[in-house]
N, C-alpha and C positions, 0 to 999 in steps of 0.2 A: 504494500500500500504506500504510495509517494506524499507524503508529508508534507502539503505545500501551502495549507489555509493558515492565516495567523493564527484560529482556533486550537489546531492541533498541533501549531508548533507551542503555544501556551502552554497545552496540557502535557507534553514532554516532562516528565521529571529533572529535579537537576539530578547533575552526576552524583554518583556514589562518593561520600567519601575518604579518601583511604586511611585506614585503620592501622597505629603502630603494631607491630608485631610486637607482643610479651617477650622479657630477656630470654625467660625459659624458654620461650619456643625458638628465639632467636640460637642460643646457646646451645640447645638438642638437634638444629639443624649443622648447624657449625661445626661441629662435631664431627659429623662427616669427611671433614678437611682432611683429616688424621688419618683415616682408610686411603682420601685420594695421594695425601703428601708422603706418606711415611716410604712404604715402597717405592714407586716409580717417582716420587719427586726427592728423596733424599737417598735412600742405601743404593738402589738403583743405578743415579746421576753419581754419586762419589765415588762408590765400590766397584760398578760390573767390570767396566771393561778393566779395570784393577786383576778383577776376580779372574777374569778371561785370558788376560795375557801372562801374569805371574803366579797364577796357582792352576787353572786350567791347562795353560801351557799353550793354548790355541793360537796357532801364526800371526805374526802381527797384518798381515796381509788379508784373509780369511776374519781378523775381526772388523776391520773397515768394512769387509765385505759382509757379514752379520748386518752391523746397524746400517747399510745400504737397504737391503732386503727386507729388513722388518718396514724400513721407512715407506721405502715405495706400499708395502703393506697398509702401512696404517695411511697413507694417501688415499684409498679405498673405502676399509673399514669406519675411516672415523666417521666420514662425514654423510655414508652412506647409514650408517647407525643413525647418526642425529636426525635424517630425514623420516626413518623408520616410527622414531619413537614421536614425531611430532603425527604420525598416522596412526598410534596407537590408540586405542578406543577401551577401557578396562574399568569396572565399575572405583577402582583402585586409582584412576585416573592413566595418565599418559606416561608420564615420568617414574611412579613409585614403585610398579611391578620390578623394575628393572632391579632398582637395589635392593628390593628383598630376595630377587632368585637367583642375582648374578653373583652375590657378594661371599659367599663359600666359595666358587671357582676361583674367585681370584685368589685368596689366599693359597689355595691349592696349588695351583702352577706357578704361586710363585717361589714356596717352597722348592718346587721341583727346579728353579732355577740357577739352582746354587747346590744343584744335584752333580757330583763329576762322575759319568758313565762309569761303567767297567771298562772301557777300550781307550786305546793310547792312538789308535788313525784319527788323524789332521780332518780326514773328510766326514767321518762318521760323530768327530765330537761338534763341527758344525752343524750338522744336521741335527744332532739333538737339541743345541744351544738354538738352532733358528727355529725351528717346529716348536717348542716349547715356549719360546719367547713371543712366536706368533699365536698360539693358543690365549698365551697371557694376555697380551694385547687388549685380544677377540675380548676378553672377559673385563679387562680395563675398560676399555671403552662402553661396554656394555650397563656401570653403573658409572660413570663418568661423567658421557654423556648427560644423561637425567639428571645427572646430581647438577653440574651446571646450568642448567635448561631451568629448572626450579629456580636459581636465585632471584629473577627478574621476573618469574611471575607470582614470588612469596609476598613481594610489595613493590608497586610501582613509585615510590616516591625516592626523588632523587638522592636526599641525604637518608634517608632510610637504606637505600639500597648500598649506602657507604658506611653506613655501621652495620649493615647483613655481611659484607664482605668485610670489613675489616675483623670480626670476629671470628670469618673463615681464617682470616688466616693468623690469629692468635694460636687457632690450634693449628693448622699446618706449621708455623715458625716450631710453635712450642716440640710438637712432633719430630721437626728438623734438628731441635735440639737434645729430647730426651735422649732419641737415638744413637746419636755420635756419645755421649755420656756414659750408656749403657755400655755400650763395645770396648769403649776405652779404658773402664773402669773395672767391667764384672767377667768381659770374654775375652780380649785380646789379652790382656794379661797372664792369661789360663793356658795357653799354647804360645807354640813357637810361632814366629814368623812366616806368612804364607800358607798356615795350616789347614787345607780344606777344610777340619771339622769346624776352625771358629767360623767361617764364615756360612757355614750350614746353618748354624746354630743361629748366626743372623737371621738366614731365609726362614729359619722355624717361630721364629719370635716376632717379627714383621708378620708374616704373614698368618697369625694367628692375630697379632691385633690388627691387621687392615679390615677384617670381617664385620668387628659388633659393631663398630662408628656408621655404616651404611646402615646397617637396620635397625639404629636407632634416629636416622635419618628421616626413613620413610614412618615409624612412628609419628616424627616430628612435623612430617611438611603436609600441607593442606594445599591441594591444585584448586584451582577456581575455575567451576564447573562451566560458564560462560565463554569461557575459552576451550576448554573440551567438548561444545557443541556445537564448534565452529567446523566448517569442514576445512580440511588440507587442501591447498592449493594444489594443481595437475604438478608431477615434479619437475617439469622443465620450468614451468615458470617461476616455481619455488627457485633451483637453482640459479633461473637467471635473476632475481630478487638478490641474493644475497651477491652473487657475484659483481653486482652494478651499485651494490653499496656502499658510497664514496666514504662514508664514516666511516664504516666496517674496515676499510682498507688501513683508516686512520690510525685505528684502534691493533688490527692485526702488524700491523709496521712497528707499532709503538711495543707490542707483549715479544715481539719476536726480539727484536733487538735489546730491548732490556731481560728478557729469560737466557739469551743466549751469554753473557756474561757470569749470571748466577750458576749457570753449566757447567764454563769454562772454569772456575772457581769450584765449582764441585767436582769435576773430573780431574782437573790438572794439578789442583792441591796434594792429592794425593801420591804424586809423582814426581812433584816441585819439594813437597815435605819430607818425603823422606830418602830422596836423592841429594838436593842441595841446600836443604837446612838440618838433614843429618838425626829427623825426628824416629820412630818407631812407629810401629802400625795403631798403639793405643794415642801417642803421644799426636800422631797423626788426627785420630778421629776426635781429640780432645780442643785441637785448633777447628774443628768444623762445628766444633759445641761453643766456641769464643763466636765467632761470627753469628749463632744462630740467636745465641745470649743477646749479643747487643742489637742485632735484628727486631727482637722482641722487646727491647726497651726501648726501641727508637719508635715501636708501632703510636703511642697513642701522641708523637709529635708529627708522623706522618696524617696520621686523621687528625688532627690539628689544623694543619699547613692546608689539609683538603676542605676542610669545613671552611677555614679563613680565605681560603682564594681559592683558585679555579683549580680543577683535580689535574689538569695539565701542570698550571702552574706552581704546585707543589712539585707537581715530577720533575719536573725541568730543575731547581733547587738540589730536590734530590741526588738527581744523576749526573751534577757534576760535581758536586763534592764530590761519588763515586769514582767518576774518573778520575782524580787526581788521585784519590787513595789506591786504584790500579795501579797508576802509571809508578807510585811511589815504592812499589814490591822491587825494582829492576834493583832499590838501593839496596834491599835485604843481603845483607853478609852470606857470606855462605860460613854452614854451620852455626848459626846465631838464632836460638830457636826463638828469643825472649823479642825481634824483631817479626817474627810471622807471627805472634801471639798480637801483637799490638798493631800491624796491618788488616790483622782481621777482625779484632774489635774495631774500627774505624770504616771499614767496608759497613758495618750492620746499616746508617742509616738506606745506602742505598740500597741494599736487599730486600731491606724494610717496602722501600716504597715499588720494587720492581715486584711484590709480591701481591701490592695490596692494588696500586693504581689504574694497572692496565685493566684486572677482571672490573673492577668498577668503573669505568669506560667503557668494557663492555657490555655491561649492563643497560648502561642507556640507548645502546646499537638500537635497540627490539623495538622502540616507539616510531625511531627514525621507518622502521621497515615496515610498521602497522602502515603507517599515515601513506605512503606507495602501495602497501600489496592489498591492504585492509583486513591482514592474519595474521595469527599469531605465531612466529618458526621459532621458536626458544629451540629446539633440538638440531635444525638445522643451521644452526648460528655452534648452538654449542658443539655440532663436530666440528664444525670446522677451526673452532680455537684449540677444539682437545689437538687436535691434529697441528697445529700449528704450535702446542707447544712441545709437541713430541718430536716434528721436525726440529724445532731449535737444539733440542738434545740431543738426537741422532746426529745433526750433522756437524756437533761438534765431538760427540762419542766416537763417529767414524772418522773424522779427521784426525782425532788424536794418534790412534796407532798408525795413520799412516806418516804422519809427521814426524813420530818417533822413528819408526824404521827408515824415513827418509836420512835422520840425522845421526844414525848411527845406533839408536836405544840397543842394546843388551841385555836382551830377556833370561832372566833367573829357569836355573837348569841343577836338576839333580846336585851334581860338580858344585853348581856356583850357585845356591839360591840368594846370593847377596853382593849382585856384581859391583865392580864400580864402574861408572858411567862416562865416557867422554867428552869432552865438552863440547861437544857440536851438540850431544842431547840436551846436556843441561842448561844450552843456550836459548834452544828452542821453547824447552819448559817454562823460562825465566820470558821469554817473548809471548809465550799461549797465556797466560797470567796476568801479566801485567800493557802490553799494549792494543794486542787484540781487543779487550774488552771493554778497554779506553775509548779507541776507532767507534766500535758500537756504539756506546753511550752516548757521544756524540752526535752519531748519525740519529740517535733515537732522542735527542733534543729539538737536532734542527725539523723531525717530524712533527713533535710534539707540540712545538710553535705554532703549527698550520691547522691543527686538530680544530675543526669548530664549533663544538658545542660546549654550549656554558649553560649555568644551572640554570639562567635568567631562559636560554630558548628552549631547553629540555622543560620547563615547566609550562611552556607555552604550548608546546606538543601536545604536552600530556594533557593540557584542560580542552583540547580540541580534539585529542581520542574519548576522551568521558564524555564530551558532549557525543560523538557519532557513535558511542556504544549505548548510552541513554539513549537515543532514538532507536538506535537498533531494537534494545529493550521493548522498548515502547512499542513500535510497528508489529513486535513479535508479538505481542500482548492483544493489541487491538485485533490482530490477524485471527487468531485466535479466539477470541472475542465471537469475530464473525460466523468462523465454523461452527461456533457453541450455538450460536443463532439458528444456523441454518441447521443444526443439529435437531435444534429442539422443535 
């Protein structure tokens, strides 16, 4: 029915309007974080390809070729999951089945990742590390997906949506942190260096607690049933939607290039520390509990800095302090552990903000995409970020061993599990650390600059979707109305 008399635009209701989330429900959803970060965003990101080349033993050639493979994988997976679940229809809603049926698997396979076959062939230990790794994926994405896709339809108000996410990632930091604590203090101490069983014992402890945080998630989150009666766009037009979304692009340019330095920083650390500052494998994951520390105490001057100016322009603040405290590692002594401790409590603010800024940028993507398509793709936006932040790790996970192998690195061997290193390696190490992610930072400013939403037009958006949703409402009612008429 077309809405066009001044009578029935009168009787339109006004919008709805939007309701805080209670802490508790805010805090039981957040929670969640912990499932997504613990594994695939910390032990994951610091440990595997660790895990792969120096206890594994797997070719440094054949591990480049791993996180090539899984990548192109998840190029697929992700974003073809997010379309999936924005077409789900479940009395449970669209999003919630997911983490309650996926979130056993994951833990599951991810145990089995840190599994070392019985067989000693080059070819046959890739195949179990890729097939294994791609199951995991499959099941990562699987509650990922959703979990993301929820946060922007938990509440649409824009600094709501930045204290939803900054509480996500109090527990993913805090997570970041418990972890590296644990290993350094209660496992690595326990065995020798390089020892497959402590890093089993990793995968068995991770991935026992990545489970309960999802389904006490789906407990937690309430979908909004006016959006699960909407029908899904045909998927070409979905896809060409997101791919023509100049924010989106904004936003994906800005999480890539700030995630990818927090990679290189969790990968490279551990190669950088106890090659040329001469740390130990606990002494190591203890400098990853320094930077997660101050990460988590810089959180509520980052939502600060967002509340007080524009979430750009807190970032921007951010990431370059960051980069100068990058760029400042080239000074670190070698052998001087007490100089990597205090580089990396100084990194925290910007962690801090590359953690919390971009997902809340992305958050306000989904209005920009209402007001064009006139639906809701929470799932389709969120694969394609899950995937975008798994490219920024793969491609700096696959780059590492090859760069090592390029410069000479010396893979630990029966003989030698404690080589000493060349200095073409430990040049390179001292460069993936400290200028690389400088470069990034940078380039992820001068994007950040151009980013154009402000809260002032994000709320402009948004009282112009509550008005075209209250008519919707409305139309739907009267429509309705009529059939009851002609019913009777």
């Amino acid at each position: 029915m077309a809405i066009q008399s001044g009578i029935v635009r009168d009787a339109i209701p006004e919008p709805e309007v939007e309701t805080r989330l209670s802490l508790g429900r805010k805090l039981a959803f957040a929670s969640g974080e912990i499932g997504y970060a613990l594994g695939p965003g910390t032990v994951i990101a610091f440990w595997y390809t660790f895990f792969l080349t120096d206890v594994a033993r797997l070719d440094l050639g054949l591990v480049s070729l791993f996180w090539l493979v899984v990548t192109l994988w998840d190029a697929v997976n992700d974003p073809v999951f997010g379309l999936i679940s924005d077409r789900t229809r479940t009395r449970w809603g669209r999003r919630r089945p997911y983490l309650l049926f996926g979130a056993l698997p994951l833990g599951v396979l991810f145990v089995l990742l840190w599994v070392i076959p019985p067989f000693a062939h080059q070819g046959l230990l890739f195949a179990y590390y890729t097939v294994v790794y791609i199951l995991f994926e499959a099941a990562f994405t699987m509650v990922s997906c959703p979990y993301i896709a929820l946060t922007p339809e938990l509440t649409l108000d824009h600094d709501e949506r930045m204290s939803l996410v900054a509480l996500r990632m109090a527990f993913n930091i805090g997570a970041s942190l418990i972890a590296p604590v644990t290993f350094s203090l209660l496992i690595f101490p326990r065995f020798t260096a390089r020892d497959p069983q402590a890093f089993l014992i990793i995968g068995l402890i991770s991935g026992a607690i990545s489970v309960p945080p999802f389904l006490i998630a789906f407990f937690a989150a309430r979908e909004r049933p006016d959006f699960q009666e909407e029908a899904a766009l045909p998927l070409g037009q979905s896809i060409r939607c997101v791919m023509r979304n100049r924010v989106f692009r904004y936003t994906m340019a800005i999480r890539v290039l700030s995630w990818m330095p927090v990679v290189i920083a969790q990968a490279v650390f551990a190669y950088f520390l106890i090659y040329w500052s001469g740390m130990s494998q606990d002494e190591t994951s203890l400098t990853q509990a320094v930077i997660m520390v101050a990460a988590f105490l810089f959180l509520p001057l980052v939502y600060w800095l967002s509340r007080r100016f524009e979430k750009k322009t807190a970032y921007i603040i951010a990431a370059a302090t960051w980069a100068i405290v990058m760029l400042s590692i080239v000074l670190v002594p070698q052998n001087i552990k007490w100089a990597a401790y205090l580089v990396a409590a100084l990194a925290g603010l910007g962690v801090s903000a590359a953690h919390v800024i971009p997902r809340a940028l992305d958050t306000d993507v989904l209005e920009i995409d209402e007001v064009v398509s006139g639906s809701r793709q929470e799932g389709a936006y969120a694969g394609v970020t899950v995937f975008v932040d798994k490219l920024a790790r793969s491609v700096v996970l696959a780059l590492l061993p090859a760069m090592l192998n390029w410069t000479g690195y010396i893979q630990p061997t029966s003989e030698n599990p404690a080589p000493t290193q060349p200095l073409s390696a430990l040049t390179s190490m001292r460069f993936m650390i400290s200028f690389l992610p400088a470069v990034l930072l940078v380039i992820s400013i001068v994007v950040a600059w151009g980013y154009p939403i402000t809260r002032r037009r994000h709320a402009r958006i948004r009282r112009g979707l509550e008005r075209r949703r209250a008519a919707r409402r409305y139309a739907k009612r009267q429509n309705q109305q009529i059939v009851d008429g002609n019913v009777q």
